[in-house]
ZATI-942554 format. One line per field, with one value per atom (N, C-alpha, C): residue number from 1; residue in three letters; chain; atom name; x, y, z. Coordinates in Angstrom, 1 decimal. Layout:
N
pos	NUM, ... .
code	ALA, ... .
unit	A, ... .
site	CA, ... .
c1	X, ... .
c2	Y, ... .
c3	Z, ... .
//
This chain:
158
pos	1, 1, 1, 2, 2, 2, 3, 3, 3, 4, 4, 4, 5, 5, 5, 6, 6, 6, 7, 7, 7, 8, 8, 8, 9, 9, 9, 10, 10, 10, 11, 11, 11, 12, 12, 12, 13, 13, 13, 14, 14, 14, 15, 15, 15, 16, 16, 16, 17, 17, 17, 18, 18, 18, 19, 19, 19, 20, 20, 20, 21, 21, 21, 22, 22, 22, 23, 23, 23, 24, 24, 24, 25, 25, 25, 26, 26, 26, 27, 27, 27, 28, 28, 28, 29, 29, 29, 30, 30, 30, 31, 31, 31, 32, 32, 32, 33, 33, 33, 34, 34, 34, 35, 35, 35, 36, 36, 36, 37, 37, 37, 38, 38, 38, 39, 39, 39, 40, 40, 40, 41, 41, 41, 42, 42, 42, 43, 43, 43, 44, 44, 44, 45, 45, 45, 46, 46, 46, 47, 47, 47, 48, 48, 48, 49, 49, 49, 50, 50, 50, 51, 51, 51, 52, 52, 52, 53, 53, 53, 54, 54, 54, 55, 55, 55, 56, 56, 56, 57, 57, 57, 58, 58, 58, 59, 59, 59, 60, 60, 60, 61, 61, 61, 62, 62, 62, 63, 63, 63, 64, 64, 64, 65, 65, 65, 66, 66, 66, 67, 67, 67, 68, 68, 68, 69, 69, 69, 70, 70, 70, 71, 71, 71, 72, 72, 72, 73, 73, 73, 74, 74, 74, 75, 75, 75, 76, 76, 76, 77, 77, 77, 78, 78, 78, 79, 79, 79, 80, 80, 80, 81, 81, 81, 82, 82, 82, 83, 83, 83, 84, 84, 84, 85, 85, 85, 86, 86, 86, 87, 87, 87, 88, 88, 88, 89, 89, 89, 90, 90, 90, 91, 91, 91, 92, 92, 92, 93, 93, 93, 94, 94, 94, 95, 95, 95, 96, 96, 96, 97, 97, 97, 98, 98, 98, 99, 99, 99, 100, 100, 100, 101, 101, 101, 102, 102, 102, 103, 103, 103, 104, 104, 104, 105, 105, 105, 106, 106, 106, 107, 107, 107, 108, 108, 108, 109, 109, 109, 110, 110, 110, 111, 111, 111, 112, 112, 112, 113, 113, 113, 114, 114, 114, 115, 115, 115, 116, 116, 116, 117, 117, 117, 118, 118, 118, 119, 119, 119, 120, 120, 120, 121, 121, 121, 122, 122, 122, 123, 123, 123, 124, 124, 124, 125, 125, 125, 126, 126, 126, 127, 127, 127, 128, 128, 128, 129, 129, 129, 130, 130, 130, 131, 131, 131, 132, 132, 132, 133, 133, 133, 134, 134, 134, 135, 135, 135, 136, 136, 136, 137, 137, 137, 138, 138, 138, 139, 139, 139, 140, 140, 140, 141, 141, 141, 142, 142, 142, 143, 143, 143, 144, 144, 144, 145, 145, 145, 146, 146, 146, 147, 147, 147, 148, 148, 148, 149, 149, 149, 150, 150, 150, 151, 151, 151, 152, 152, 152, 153, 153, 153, 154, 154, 154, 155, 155, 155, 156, 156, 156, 157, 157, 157, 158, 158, 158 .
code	UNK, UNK, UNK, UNK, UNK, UNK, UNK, UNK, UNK, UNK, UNK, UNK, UNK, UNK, UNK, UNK, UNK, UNK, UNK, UNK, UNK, UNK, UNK, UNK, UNK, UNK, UNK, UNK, UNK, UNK, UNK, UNK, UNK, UNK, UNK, UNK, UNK, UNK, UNK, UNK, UNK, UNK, UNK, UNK, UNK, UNK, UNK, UNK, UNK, UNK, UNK, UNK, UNK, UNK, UNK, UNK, UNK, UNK, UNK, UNK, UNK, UNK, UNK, UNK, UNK, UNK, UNK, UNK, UNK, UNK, UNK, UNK, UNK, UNK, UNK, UNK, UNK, UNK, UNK, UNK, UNK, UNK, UNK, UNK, UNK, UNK, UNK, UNK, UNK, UNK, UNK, UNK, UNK, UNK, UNK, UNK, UNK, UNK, UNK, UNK, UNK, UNK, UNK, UNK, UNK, UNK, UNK, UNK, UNK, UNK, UNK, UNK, UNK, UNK, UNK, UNK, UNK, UNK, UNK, UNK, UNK, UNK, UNK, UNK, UNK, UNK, UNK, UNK, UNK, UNK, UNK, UNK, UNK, UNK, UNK, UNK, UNK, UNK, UNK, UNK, UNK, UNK, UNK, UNK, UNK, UNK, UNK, UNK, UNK, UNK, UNK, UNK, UNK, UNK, UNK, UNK, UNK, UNK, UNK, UNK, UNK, UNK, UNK, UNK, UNK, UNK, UNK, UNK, UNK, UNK, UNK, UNK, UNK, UNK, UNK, UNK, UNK, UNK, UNK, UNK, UNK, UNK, UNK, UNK, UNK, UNK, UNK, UNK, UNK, UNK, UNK, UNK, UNK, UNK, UNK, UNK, UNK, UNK, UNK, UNK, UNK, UNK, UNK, UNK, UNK, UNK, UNK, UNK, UNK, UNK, UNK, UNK, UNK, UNK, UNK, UNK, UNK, UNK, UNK, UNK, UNK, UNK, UNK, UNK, UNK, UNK, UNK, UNK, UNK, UNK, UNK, UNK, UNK, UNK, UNK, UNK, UNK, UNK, UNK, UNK, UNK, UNK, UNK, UNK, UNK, UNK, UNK, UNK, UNK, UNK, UNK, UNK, UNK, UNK, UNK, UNK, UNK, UNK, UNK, UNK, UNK, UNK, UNK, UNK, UNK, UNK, UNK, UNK, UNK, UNK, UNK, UNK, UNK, UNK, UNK, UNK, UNK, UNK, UNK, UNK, UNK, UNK, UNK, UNK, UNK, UNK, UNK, UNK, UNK, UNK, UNK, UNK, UNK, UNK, UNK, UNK, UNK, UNK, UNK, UNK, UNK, UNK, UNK, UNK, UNK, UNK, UNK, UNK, UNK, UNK, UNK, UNK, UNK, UNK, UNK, UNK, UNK, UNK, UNK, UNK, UNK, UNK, UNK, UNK, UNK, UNK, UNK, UNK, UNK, UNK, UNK, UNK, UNK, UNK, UNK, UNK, UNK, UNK, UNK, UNK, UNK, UNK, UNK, UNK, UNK, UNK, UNK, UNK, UNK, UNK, UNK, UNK, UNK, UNK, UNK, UNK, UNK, UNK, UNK, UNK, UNK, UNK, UNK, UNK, UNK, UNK, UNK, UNK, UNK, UNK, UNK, UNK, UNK, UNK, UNK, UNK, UNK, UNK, UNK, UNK, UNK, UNK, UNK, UNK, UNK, UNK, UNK, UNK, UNK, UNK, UNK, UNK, UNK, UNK, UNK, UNK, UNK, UNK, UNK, UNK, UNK, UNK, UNK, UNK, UNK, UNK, UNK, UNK, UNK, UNK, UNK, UNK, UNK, UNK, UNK, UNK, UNK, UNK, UNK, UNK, UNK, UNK, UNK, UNK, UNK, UNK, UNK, UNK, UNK, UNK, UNK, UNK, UNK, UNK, UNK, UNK, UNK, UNK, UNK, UNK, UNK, UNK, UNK, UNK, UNK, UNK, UNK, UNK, UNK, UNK, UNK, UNK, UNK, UNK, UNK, UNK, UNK, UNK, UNK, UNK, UNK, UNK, UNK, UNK, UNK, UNK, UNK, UNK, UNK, UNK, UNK, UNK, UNK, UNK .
unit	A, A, A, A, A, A, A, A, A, A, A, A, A, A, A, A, A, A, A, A, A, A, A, A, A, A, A, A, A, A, A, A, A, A, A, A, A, A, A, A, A, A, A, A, A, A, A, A, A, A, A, A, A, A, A, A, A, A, A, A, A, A, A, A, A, A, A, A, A, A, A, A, A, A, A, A, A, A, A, A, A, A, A, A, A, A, A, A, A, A, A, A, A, A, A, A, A, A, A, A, A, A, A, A, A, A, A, A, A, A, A, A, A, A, A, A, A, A, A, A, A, A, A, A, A, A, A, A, A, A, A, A, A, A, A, A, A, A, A, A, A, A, A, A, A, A, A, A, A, A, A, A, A, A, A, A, A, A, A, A, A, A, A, A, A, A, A, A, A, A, A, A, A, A, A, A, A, A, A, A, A, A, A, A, A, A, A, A, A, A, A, A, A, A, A, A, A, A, A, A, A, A, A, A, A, A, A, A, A, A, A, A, A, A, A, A, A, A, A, A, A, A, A, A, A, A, A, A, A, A, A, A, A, A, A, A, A, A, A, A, A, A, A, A, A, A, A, A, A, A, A, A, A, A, A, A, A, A, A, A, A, A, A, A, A, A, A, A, A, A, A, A, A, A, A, A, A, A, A, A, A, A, A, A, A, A, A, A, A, A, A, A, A, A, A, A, A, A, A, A, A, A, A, A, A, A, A, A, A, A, A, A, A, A, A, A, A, A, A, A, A, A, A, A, A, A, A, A, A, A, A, A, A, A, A, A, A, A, A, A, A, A, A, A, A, A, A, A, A, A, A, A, A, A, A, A, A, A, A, A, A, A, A, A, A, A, A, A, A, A, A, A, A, A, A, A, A, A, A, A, A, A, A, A, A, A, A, A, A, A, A, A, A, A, A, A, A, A, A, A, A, A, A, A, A, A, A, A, A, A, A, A, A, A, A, A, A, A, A, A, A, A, A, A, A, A, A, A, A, A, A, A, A, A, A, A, A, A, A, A, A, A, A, A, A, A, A, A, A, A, A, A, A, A, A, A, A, A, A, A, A, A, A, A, A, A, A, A, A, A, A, A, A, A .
site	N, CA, C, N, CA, C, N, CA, C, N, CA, C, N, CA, C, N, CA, C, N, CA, C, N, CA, C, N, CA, C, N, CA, C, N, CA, C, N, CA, C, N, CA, C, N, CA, C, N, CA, C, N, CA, C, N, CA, C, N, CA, C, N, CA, C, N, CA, C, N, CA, C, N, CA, C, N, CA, C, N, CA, C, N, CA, C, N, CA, C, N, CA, C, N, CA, C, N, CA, C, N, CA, C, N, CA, C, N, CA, C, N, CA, C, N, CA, C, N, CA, C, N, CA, C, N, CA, C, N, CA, C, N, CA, C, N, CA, C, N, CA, C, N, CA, C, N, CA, C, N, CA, C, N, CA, C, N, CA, C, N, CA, C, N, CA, C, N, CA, C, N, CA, C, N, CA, C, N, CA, C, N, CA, C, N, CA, C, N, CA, C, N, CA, C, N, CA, C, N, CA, C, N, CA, C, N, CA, C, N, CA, C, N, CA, C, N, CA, C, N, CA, C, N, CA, C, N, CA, C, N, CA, C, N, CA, C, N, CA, C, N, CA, C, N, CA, C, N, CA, C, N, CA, C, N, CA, C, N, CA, C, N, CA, C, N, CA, C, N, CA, C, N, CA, C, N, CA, C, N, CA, C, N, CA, C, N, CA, C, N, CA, C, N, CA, C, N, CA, C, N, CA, C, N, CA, C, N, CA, C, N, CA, C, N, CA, C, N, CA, C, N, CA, C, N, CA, C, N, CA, C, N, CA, C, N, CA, C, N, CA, C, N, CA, C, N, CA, C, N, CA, C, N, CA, C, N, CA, C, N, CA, C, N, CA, C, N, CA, C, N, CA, C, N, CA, C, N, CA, C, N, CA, C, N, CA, C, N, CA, C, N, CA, C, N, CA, C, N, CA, C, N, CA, C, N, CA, C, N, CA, C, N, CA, C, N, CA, C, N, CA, C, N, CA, C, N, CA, C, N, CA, C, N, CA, C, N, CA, C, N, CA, C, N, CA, C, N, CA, C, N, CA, C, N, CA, C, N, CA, C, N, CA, C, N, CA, C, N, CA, C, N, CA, C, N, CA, C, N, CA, C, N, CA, C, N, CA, C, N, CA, C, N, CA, C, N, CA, C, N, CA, C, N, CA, C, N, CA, C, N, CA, C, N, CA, C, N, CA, C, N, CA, C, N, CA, C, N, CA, C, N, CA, C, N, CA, C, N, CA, C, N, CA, C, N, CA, C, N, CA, C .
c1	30.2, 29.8, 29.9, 30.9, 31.0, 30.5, 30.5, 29.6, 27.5, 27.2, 25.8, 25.7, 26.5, 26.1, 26.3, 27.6, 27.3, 25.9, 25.4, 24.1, 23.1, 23.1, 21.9, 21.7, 22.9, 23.2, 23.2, 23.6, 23.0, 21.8, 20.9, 20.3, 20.3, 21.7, 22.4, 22.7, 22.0, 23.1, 24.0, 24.0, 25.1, 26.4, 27.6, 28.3, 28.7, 29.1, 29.4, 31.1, 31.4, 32.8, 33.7, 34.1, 34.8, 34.4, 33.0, 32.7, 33.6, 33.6, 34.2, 36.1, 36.4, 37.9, 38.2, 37.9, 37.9, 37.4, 36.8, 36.8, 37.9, 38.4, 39.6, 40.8, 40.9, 41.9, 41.8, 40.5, 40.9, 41.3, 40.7, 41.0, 43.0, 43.0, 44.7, 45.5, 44.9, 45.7, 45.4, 44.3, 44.0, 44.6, 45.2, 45.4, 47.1, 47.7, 48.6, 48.4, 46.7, 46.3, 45.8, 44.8, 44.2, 45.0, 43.9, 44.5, 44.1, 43.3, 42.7, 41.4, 41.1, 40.3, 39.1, 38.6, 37.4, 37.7, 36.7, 37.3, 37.2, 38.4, 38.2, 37.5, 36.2, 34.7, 34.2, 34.4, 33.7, 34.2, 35.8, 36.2, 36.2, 36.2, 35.4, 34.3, 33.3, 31.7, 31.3, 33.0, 32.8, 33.3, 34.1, 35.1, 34.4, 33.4, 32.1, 31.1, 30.4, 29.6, 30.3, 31.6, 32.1, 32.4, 32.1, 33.0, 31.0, 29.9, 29.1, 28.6, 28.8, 28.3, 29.2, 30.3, 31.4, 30.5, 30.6, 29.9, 28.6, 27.7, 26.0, 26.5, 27.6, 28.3, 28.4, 29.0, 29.5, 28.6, 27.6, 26.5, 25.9, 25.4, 25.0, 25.1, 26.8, 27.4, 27.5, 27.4, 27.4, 26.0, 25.0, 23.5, 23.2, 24.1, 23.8, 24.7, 25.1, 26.1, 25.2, 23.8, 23.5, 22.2, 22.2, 21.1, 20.1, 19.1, 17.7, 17.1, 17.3, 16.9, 17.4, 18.2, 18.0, 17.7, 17.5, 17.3, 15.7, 15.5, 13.6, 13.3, 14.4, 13.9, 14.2, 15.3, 15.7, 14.2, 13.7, 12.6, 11.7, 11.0, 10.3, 9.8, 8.5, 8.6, 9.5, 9.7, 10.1, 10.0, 8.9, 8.1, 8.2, 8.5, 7.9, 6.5, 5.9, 5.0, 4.3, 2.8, 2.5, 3.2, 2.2, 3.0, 4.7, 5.4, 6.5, 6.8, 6.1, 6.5, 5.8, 4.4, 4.3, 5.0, 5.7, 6.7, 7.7, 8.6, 9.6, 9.5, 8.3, 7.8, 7.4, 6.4, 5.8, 6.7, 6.4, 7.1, 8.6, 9.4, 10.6, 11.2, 10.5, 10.5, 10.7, 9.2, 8.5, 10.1, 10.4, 11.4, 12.7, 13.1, 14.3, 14.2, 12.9, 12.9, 13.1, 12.1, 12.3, 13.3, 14.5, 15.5, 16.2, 16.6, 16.8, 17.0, 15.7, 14.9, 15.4, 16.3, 16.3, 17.8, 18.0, 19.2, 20.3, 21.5, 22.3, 22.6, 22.8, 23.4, 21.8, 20.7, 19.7, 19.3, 19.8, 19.9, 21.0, 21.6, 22.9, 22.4, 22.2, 22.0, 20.6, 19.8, 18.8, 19.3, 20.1, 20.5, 21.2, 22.3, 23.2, 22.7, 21.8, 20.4, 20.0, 18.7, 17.8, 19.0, 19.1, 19.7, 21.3, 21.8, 23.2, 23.6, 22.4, 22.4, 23.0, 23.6, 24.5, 24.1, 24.5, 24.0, 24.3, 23.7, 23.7, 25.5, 25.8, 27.4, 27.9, 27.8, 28.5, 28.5, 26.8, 26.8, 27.0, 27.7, 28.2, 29.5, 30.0, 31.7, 32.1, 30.5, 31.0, 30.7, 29.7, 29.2, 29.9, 30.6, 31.7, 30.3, 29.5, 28.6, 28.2, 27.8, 27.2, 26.2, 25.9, 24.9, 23.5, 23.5, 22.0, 22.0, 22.9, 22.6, 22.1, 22.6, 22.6, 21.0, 20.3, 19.3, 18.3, 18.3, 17.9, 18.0, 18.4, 18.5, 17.9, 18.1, 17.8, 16.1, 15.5, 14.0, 13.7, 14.5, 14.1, 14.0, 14.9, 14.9, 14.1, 13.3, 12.3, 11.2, 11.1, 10.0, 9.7, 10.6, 10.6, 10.3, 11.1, 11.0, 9.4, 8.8, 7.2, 6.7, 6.2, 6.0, 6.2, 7.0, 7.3, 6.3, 6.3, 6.0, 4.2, 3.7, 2.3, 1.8, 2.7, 2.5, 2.4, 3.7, 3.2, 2.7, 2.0, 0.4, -0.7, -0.6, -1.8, -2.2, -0.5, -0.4, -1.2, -0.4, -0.6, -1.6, -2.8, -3.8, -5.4, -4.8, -6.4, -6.5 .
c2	15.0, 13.7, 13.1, 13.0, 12.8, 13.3, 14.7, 15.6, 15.2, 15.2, 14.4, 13.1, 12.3, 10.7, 10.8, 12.0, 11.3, 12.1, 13.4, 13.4, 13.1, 12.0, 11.1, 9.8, 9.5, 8.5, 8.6, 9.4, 10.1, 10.5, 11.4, 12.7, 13.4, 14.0, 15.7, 16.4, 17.7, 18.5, 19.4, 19.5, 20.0, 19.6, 19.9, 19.3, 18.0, 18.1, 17.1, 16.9, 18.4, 18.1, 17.1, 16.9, 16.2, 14.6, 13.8, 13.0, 13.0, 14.1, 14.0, 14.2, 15.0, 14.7, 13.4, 12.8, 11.2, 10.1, 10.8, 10.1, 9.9, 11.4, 11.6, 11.3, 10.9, 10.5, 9.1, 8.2, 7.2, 6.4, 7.5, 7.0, 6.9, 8.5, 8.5, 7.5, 6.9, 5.8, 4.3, 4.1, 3.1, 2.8, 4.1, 4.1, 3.2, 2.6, 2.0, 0.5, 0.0, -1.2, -1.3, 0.1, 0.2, -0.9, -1.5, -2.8, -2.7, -1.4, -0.5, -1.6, -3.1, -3.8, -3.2, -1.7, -1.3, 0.1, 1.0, 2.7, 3.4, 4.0, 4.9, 5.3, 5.7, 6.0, 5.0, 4.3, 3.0, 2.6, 3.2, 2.2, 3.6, 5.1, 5.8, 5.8, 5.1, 4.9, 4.2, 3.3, 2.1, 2.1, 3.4, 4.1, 4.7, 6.0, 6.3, 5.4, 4.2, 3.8, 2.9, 2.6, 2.0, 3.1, 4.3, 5.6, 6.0, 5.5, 5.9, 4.6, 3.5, 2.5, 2.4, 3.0, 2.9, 4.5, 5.6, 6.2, 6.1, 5.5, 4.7, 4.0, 3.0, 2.3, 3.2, 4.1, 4.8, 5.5, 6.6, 6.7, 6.4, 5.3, 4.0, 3.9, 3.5, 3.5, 4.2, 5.4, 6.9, 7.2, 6.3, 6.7, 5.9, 4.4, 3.5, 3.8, 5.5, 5.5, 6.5, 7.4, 8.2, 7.8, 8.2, 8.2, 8.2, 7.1, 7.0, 8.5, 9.5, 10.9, 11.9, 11.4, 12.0, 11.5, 10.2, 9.4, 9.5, 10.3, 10.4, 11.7, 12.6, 13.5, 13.6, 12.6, 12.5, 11.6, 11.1, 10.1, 10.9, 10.9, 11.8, 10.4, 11.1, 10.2, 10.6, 9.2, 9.3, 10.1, 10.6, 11.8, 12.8, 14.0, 15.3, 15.7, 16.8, 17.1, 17.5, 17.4, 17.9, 19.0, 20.0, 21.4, 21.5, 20.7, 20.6, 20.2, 19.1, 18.1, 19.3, 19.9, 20.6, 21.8, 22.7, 23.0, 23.0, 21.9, 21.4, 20.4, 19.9, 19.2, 17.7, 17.9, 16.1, 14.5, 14.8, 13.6, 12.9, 14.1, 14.1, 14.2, 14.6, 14.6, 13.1, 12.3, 11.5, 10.2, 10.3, 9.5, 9.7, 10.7, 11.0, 10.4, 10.5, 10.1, 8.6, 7.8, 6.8, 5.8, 6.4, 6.3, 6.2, 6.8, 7.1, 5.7, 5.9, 4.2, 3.2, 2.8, 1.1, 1.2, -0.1, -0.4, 0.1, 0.9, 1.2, 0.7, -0.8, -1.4, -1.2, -1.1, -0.6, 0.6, 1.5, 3.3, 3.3, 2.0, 2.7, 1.5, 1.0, 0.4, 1.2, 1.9, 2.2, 3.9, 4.4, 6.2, 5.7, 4.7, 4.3, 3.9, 3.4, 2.7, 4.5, 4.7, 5.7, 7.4, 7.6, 9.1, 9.1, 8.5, 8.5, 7.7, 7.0, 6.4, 5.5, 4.7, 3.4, 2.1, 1.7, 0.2, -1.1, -1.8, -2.7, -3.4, -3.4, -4.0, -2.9, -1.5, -0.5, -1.0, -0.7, -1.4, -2.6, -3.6, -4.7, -4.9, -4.1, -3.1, -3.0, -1.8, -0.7, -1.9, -2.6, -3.2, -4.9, -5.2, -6.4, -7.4, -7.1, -8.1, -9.4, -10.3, -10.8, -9.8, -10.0, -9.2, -9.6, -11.1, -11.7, -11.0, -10.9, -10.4, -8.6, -8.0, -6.9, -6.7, -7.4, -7.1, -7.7, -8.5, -8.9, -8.0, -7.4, -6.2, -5.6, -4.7, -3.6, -3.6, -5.1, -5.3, -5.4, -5.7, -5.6, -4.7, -3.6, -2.5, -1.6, -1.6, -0.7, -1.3, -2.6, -2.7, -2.5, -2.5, -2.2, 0.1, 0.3, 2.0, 2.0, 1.4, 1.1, 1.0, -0.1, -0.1, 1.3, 1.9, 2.9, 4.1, 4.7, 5.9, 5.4, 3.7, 3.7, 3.9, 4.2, 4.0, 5.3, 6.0, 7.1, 7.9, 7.7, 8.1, 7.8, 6.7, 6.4, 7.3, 7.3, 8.5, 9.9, 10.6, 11.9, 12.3, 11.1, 12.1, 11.7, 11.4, 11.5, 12.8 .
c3	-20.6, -20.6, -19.2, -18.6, -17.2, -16.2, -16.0, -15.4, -15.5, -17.3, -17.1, -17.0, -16.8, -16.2, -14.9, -14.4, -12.4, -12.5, -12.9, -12.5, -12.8, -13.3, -14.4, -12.7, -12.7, -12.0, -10.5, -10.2, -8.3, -8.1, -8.9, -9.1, -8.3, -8.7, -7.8, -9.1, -8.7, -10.3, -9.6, -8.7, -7.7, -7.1, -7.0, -5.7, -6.3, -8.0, -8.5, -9.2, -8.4, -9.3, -8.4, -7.0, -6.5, -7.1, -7.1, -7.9, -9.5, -10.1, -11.4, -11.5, -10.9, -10.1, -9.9, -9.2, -8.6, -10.0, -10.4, -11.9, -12.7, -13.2, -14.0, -13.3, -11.8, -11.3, -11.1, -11.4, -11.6, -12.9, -13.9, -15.3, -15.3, -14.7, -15.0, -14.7, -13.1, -12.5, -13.0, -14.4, -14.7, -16.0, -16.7, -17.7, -18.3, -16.8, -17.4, -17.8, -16.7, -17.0, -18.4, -18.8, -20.1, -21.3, -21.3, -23.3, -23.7, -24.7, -25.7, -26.6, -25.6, -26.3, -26.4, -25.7, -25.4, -26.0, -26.7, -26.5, -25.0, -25.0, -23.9, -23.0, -24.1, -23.3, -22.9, -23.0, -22.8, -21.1, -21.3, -19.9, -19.3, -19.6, -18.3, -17.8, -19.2, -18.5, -16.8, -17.7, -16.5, -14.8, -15.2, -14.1, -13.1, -14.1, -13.6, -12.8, -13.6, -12.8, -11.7, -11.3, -10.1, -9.0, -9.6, -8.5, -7.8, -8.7, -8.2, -7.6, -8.0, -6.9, -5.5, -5.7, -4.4, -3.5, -3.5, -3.7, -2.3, -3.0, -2.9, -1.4, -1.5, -0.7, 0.9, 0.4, 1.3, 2.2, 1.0, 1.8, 2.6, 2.0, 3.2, 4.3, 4.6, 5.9, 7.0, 6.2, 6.7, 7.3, 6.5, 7.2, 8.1, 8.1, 9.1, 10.3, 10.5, 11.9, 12.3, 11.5, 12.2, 12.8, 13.9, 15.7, 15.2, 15.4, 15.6, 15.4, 16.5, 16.1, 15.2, 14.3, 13.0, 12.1, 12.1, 11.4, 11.1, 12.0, 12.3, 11.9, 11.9, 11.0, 9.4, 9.4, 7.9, 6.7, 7.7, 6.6, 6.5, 5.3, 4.4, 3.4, 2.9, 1.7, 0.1, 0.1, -1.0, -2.2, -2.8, -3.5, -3.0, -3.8, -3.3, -3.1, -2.8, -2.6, -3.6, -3.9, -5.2, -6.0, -5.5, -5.4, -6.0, -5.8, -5.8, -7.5, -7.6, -9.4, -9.7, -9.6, -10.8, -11.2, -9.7, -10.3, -11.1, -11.0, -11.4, -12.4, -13.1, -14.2, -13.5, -13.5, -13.2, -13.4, -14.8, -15.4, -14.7, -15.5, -14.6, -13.8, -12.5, -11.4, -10.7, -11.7, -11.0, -11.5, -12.3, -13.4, -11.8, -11.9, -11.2, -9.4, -9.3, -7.8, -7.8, -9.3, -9.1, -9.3, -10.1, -10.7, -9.4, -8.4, -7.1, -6.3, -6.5, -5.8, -6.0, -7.5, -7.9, -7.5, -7.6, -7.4, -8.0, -7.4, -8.5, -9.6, -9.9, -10.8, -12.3, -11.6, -12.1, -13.0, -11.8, -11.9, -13.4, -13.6, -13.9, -15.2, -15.7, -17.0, -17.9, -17.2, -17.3, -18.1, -17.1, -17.7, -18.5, -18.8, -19.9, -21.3, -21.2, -22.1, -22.7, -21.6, -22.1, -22.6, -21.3, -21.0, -22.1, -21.8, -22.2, -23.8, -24.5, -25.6, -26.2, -25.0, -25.6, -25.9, -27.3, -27.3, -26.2, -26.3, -25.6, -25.6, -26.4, -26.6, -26.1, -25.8, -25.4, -23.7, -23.1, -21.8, -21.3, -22.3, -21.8, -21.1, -22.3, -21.9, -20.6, -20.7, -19.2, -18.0, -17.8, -16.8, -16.8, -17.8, -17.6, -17.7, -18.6, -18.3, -19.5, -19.6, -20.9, -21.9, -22.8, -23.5, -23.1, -22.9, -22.3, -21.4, -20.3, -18.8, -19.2, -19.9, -20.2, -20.3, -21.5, -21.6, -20.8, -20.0, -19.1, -18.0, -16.8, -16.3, -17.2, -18.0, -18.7, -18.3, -18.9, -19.4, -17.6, -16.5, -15.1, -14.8, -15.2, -14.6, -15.1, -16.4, -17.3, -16.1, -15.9, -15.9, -14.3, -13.3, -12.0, -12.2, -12.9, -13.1, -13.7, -14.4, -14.8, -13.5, -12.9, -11.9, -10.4, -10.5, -9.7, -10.0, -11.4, -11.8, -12.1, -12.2, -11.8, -10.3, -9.6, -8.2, -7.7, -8.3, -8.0, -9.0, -10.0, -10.6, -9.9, -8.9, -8.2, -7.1, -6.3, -5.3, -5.9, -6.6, -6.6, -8.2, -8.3, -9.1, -8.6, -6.8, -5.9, -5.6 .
//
């Protein structure tokens, strides 16, 4: 379970155990705050999606220290190359890039919803959120991931 949500939630299926380490080491060290008002899973879901928005964070920072000139060879578009989705299956390709795309807090209500199968009271849990707010997000983020995967339908079937 932890292992398929960090890679639901990055999209890396690689190079994901130190992410899951740092998981179970923060459950361990949370476990004395733990007040069993939630199940377990519920508050590593939630362990998880802060270890990947911290994570995201970091990245970032990391990309905002590197030089104009690699910076210029690092940009690419977004999408792979035809050739490439039909490889590796269109659809899901197109899902995973776009998933990429949204905002973490996005990326991460959206795989917890679809991919990972939790009710809405489950993701309220993990994300400390209201249930309005929950579904709210939720219907923003379908509908921004909508938007993405018509865009690139438009791209890649000229």
């Amino acid at each position: 379970m932890v292992f398929r949500t960090l890679a639901r939630l990055t999209g890396e299926r690689d190079g994901l155990e130190d992410l899951a380490q740092e998981a179970f080491l923060r459950l361990f060290r949370a476990l004395p705050q733990f007040r069993g008002e939630a199940h377990i899973k519920t508050f590593l879901y939630r362990i998880i999606v802060n270890l990947v928005n911290d994570e995201f964070r970091r990245r970032q920072q990391a990309r905002m220290t590197v030089s104009v000139e690699d910076e210029a060879r690092e940009l690419k578009s977004p999408w792979p190359d035809p050739e490439e989705i039909l490889e590796r299956g269109e659809l899901q390709e197109a899902v995973d890039a776009a998933l990429s795309r949204l905002d973490p807090s996005q990326s991460a209500i959206l795989v917890l919803h679809y991919q990972e199968g939790r009710s809405y009271e489950e993701i309220a849990a993990i994300m400390d959120s209201p249930m309005g707010t929950v579904k709210t997000h939720l219907h923003r983020a379908r509908q921004r991931l909508k938007d993405m995967i018509k865009e690139w339908s438009r791209c890649h079937t000229k």
